[in-house]
N, C-alpha and C positions, 0 to 999 in steps of 0.2 A: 374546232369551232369554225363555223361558215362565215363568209364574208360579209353576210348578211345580218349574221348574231354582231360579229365584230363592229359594225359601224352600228346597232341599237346599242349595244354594250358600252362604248364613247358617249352615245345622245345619252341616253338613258332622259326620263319626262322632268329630272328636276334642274336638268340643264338649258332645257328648253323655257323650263319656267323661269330660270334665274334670266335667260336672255329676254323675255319677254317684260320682267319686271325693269331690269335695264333702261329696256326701250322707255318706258311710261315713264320710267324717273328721271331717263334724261330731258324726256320732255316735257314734264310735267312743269318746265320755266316759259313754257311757247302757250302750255294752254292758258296757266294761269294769266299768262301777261296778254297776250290776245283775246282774253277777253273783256282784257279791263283796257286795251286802247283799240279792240275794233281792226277795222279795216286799216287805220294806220299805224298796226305794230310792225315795230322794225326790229328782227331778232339780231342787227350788229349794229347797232350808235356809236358813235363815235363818242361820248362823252362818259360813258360807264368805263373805266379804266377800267375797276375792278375787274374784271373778267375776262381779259385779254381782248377786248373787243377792239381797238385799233389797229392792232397786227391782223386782228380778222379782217379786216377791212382794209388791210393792205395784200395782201391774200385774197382777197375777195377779187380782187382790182385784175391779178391775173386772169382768175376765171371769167371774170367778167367779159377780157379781153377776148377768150378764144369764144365766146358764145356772142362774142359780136363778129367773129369770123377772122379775127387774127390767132390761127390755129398755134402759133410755136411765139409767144410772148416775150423773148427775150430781153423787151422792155415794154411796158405794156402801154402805157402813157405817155410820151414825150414825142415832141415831133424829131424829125431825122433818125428814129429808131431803127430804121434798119443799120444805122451804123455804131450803135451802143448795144452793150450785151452787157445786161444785171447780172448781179450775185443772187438773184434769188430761183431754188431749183423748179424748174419748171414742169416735171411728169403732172406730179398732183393737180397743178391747172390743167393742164389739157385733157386727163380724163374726167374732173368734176365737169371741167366745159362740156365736152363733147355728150356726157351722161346727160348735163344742162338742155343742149342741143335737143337730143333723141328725145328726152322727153316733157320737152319745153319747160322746163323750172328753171327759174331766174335764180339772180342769189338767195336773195329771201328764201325761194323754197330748198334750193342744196344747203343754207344755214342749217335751215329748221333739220332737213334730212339728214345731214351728218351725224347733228347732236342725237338723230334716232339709231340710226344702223351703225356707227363705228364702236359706241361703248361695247356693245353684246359681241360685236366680231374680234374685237380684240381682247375681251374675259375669255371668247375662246380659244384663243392664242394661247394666252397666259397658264390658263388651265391645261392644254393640250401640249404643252413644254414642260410645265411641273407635273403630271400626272405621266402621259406618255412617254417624253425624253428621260428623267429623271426619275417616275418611277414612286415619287412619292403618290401617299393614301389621294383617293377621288375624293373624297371631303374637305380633307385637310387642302390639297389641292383648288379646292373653289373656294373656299377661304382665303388662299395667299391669292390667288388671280384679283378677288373683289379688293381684296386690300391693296392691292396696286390700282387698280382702279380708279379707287378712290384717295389713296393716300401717296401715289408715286413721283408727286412734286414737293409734296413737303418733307418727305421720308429722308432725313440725313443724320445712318447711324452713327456718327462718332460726336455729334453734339446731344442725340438721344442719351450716347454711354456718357459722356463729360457731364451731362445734368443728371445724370441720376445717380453719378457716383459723386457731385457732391449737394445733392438732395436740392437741386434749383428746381423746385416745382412750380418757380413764376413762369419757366421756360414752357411750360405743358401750358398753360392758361391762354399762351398765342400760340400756340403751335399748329394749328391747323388753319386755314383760312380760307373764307370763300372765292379765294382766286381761285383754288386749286381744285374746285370739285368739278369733275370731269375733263379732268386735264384731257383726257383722250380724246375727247369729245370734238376737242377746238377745230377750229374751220381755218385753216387746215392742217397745221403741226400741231403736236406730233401725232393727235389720231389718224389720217388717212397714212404717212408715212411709219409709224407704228407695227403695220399692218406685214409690209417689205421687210421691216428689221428684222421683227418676229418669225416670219416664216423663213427668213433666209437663214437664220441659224438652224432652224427646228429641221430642212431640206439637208440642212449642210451636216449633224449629225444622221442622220435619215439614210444618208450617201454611203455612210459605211457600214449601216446597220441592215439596210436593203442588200438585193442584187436587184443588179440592172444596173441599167445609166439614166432612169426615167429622174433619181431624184439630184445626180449630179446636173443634169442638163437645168433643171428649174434653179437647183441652186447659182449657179452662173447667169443665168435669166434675170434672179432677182437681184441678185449681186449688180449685176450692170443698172436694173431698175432703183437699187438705193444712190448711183451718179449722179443721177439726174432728180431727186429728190430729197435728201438731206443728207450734208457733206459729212454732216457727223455720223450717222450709222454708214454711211462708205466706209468713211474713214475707218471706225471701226470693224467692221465686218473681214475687211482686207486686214487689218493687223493682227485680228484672231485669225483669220486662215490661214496665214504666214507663219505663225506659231503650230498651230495643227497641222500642218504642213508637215515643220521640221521633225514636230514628235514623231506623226506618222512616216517619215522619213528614215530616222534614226530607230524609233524601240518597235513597229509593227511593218516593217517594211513585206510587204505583199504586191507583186506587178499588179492587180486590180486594181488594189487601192490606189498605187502613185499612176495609175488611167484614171483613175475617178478625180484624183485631185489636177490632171494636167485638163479633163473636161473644164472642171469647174474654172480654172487659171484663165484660160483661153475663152471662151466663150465669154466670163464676165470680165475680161480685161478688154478684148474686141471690140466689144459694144460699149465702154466705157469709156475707148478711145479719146471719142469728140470731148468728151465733158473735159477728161484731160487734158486736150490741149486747149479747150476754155479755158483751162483754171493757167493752163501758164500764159496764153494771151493778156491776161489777168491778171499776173506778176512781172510782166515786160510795162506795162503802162509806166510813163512815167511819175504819178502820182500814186502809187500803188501804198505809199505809205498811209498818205490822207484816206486810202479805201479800209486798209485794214484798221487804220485809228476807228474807222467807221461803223467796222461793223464789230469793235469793239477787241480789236487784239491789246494784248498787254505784252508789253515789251520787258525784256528781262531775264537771268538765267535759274531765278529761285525754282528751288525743289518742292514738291508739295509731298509734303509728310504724310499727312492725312493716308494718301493712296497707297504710300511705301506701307503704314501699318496696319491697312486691310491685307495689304497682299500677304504679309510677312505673318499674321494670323491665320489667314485662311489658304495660302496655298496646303500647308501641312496636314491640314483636316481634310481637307478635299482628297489629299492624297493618300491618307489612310482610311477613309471612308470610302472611295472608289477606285483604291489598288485592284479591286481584280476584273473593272470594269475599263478596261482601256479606252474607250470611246469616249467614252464620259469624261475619263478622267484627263485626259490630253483638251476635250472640248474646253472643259469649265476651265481646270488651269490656264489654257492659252487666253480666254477669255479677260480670268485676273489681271494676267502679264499684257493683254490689249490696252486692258482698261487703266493700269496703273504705267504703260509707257507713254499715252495719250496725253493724260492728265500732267505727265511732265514733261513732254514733248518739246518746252521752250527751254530744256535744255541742253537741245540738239540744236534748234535752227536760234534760238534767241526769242522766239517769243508765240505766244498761244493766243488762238484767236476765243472767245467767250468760255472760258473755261467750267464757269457754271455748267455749261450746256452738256459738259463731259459728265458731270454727277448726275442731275438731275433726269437725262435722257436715256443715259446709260447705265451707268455706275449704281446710281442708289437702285432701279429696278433689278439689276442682276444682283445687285450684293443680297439686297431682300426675298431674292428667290432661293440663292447659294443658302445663306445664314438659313433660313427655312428648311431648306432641305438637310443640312447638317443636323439643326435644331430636330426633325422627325428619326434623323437614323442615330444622336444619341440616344434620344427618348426610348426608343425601342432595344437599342442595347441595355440601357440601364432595366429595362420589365425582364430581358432574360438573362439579368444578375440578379433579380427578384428585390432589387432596390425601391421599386415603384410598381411591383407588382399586384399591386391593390388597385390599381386606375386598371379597371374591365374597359373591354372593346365599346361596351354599351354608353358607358360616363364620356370615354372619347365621341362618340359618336352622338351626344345629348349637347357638350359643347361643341362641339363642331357646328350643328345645326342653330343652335344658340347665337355664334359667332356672325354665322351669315346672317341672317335675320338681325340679328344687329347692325350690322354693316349698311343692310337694303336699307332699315328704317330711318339710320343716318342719313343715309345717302338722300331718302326722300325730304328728310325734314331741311339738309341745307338749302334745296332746293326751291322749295317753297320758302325758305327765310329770303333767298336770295332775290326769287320772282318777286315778291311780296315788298320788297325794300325797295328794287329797282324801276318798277314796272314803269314809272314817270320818266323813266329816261330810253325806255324802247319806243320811241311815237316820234313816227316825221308827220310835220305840218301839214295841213291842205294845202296849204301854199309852196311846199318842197315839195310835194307830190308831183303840181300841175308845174314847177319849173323844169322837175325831170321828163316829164312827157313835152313840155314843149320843145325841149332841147332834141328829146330822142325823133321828132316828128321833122323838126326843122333847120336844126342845124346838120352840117356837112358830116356823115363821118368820120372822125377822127380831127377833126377839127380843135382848136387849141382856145380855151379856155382859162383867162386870166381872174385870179381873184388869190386876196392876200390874207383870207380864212384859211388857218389848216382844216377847221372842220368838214368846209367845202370843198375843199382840194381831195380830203379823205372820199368822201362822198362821190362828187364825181365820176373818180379813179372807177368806184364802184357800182355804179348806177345811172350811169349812163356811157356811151360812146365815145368821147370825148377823151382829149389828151388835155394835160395842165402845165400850166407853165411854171406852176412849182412844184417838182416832183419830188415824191415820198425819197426820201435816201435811201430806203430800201429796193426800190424799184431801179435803180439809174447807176451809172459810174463814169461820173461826171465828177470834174475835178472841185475844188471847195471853191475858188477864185468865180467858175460859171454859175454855182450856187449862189452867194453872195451877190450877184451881177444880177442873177432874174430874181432876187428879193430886192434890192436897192431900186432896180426900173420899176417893178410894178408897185412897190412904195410909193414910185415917182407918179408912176399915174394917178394912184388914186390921193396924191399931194399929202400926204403923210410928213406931221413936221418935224424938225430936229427932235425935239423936246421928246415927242412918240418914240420915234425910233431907239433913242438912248436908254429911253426906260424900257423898250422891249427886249433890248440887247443886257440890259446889266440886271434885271430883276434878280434876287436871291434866291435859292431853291428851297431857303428858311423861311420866305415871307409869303403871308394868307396870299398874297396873289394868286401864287401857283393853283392855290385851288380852282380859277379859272382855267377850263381847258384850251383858249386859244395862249395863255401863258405856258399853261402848263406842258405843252404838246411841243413848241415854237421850236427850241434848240432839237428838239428828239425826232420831230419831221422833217427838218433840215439835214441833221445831220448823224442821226441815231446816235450810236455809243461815243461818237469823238469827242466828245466835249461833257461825257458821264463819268465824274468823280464819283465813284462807289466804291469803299474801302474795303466793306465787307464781300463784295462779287469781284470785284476785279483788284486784286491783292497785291498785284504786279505793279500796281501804278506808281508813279515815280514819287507823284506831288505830296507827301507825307501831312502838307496845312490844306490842299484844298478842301473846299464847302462841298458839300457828299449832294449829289442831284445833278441835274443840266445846267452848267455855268458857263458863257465861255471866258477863255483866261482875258487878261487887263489887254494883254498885247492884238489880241485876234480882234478887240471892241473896236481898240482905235484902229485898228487897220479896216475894219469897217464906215467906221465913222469918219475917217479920210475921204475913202472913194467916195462917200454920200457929200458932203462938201463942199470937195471938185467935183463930182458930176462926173466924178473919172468911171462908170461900168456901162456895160454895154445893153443894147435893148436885144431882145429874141423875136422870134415872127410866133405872133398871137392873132384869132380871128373875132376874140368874144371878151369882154371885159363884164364879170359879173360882180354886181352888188349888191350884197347882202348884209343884215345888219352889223355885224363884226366888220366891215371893212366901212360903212358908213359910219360908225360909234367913231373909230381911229381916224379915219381919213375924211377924204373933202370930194364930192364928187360933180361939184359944178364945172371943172375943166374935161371932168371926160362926158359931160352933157355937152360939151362945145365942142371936142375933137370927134365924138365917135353917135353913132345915129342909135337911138334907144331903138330898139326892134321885140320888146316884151319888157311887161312888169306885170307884178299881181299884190302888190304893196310892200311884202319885206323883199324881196328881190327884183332887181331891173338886169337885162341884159343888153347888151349896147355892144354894136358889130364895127368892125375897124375897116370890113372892107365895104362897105354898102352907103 
């Protein structure tokens, strides 16, 4: 076969259809809702939880950053930045930015554009690892690719097998939800990083199944490129090489192969350098505790079972299903043994940082590709024991087709339920509109920007130039004492009374409040996971009574409500004080009409400059 049959034989026309229905489905939430708010649809608000839109929009904020020409965002918003360096990976900003740049699309339009091109590129991933690496049927294959697609955040088999063996079918009635449709999609985890994971495995079995060193060198490429883009498929990718390593070490040892594997070593450990010593610059801090409470580590040595009794299942199949294929079979195993030491990893050092993120990112997509693939090569054992040999190629190949085309049609209808419910909450104001362009026309850039709305502080981050002086917790690593200090001063500005502050610090995560998003958001923009009692995600947690949501504890209140008081925090250098209804509803803004010179208003917003 020619190389030319070979890559039509891959495309073949109904894989180009399926990426092109993709495309339309994913976006069929931009046209609906664009046309029902116009010229001011906003495909990331901050007040749609549902749909991961604030993490977009903290996400966004990097990007944003490098297409206002701070090309390497280490912190993207805060003044004195060049001497703070975030937790958050920065690859994916700087080439959305720089793509932003070349072809002048703001966020609005790389939103809109990701949720087109990332679903379809990574169905072809998915398909092109279960069809090519592994071997399974090209139908059955785009069947399991769209069922990750669609289903790869919710998919969690051992609560699937616990409700079905013991007939909890209330558990199927929530089971799916429209946070989770197009998980890939998201702007910018995990669909643009998705993209690195996937190929870096698919290169990394590639390396020994090729000659050459064309696909060792990309694999070490990409490998370095997962550092600097999400710590969790690093982390992973290294732990499975490390085991595929040993196998190929110890049961196929070949001088080419241990060349292929010292390329890949070297090259993606080289260039992964810097990020390493970031991350231990990172653990020297002396507040390093308050960082990881933050981004939500759980302290503790418990074993997660869960992961022991997939391994303990599925290493043995794996291994009697692809005993005579070594590559395979050393990959996928090492893979299990990655995924199931990760997942307990807080039994080596004491404690795990978002543990969810190990299932949901990793774990549930590969167990559901593995179980798939098992699940096709019993089925075809059992047809030639003549147990099921009544099911023809043709009935396989009628549900197959049946399968997808259900999938799409799903796929389309959540979407339009989703457009269709939401569309009232993608719409900035005419009056948010002309504050962003007056800021972007007038103000300094990078100029610092006070206001004690999270929704504004979101916004800003993302849509205009400007730095804040309350920054996202995801973006900063800044100690909790300097947090609380630039929330109590700008309090202080905008004269916000006791009486305020106590009820915004002690709200319950049980009471209607929270359904407001400047409640809702408060503790979780400050200070992300520190202060998120969730029993069910983070299992680790010590407090066995606290209240499950954003609370902080009794102790952390008053030590807030001390310094507010005394008057004991300090102020920061700000150039812009903005008010917007949310900080006028709460606060008082007659004294920064006296200290500071109004310089714009257009009725819900006034700005007022500290140095003019």
């Amino acid at each position: 076969m020619t190389k030319k049959r070979k890559i039509i034989s891959f495309w073949g026309p109904e894989l180009i259809i399926i990426c092109i229905i993709l495309s339309v489905i994913s976006g069929l939430q931009h046209i609906i809702m664009a046309k029902e708010n116009g010229a001011l649809y906003d495909p990331l608000p901050v007040k749609n939880t549902s749909m991961y839109i604030v993490e977009g929009l903290a996400y966004a904020s990097n990007v944003n950053s490098v297409i206002n020409g701070n090309y390497f965002p280490l912190n993207a918003h805060l003044e004195g930045k060049e001497n703070i360096s975030n937790n958050v990976d920065i690859f994916p900003s700087i080439v959305l930015g720089l793509f932003g740049i070349i072809f002048g699309i703001g966020i609005k339009g790389l939103a809109i554009l990701t949720n087109l091109i990332l679903p379809p590129i990574v169905f072809l991933l998915y398909f092109y690892f279960c069809h090519k690496i592994l071997g399974m049927q090209r139908l059955y294959s785009i069947f399991v690719a769209l069922f990750l697609i669609f289903f790869v955040h919710d998919i969690a088999l051992l609560e699937i097998a616990k409700n079905l063996l013991t007939a909890n079918l209330n558990y199927f009635k929530t089971f799916y939800s429209a946070r989770a449709m197009f998980v890939v999609s998201r702007f910018m985890q995990p669909g643009f990083t998705i993209i690195s994971m996937i190929s870096s495995l698919i290169f990394l079995v590639l390396s020994f199944k090729k000659k050459g060193f064309v696909y060792p060198v990309l694999t070490g490429l990409i490998a370095a490129v997962l550092a600097y883009s999400y710590f969790y498929y690093f982390a992973f990718f290294w732990a499975t090489f490390a085991c595929f390593a040993f196998f190929m070490a110890l049961f196929a040892r070949r001088k080419e192969h241990m060349l292929k594997l010292a390329v890949i070593a070297v090259i993606g450990i080289a260039l992964s350098l810097p990020y390493v010593l970031r991350v231990i610059e990172y653990g020297s801090l002396p507040h390093k505790g308050e960082l990881l409470a933050r981004i939500g580590a759980s302290f503790g040595r418990n074993i997660n079972m869960s992961s022991i009794l997939f391994a303990v299942f599925l290493l043995p199949a794996v291994f009697l299903t692809l005993r005579k294929d070594k590559i395979n079979l050393f990959f996928i195993s090492s893979s299990i043994i990655a995924g199931t030491v990760l997942l307990n990893i807080q039994l080596l050092i004491g404690y795990t940082v978002q543990y969810w993120h190990w299932w949901f990112r990793i774990i549930n997509p590969l167990y559901v590709i593995i179980s798939a693939f098992l699940l096709q090569e019993t089925f075809y054992r059992l047809r030639k024991l003549s147990i099921i040999a009544y099911i023809k190629q043709v009935h396989l190949k009628i549900a197959g087709i049946f399968g997808v085309m259900l999938l799409l049609l799903f796929g389309a209808f959540i979407q339009i339920h989703i457009a269709s419910s939401n569309y009232q909450k993608h719409k900035f104001t005419e009056n948010e509109i002309s504050l962003y362009k007056w800021l972007k026309d007038n103000a300094q850039p990078e100029s610092t920007v006070l206001t004690i709305s999270i929704e504004y502080n979101y916004k800003l981050q993302a849509y205009t130039r400007n730095n804040v002086y309350l920054p996202n917790a995801l973006l900063h690593n800044l100690n909790s004492e300097e947090v609380i200090d630039r929330l109590l001063s700008a309090y202080s500005i905008f004269s916000v009374s006791n009486e305020t502050l106590w009820k915004k610090i002690t709200l319950s995560p049980n009471t209607n409040e929270l359904e407001e998003f400047e409640d809702y958001d408060f503790i979780n923009y400050l200070f992300h996971h520190q202060f998120n009692f969730n029993k069910d995600r983070n299992y680790l947690y010590p407090d066995d009574n606290a209240v499950e949501g954003f609370l902080f504890p009794e102790k952390f209140r008053q030590h807030i409500m001390n310094k507010w008081t005394k008057k004991d925090f300090k102020f920061y250098d700000f150039d812009y004080v903005l008010a917007e209804p949310y900080s006028k509803e709460i606060g008082n803004t007659d004294m920064i009409k006296k200290r500071y010179k109004k310089v714009y208003e257009n009725g819900d917003f006034a700005v007022y400059s500290k140095n003019d």
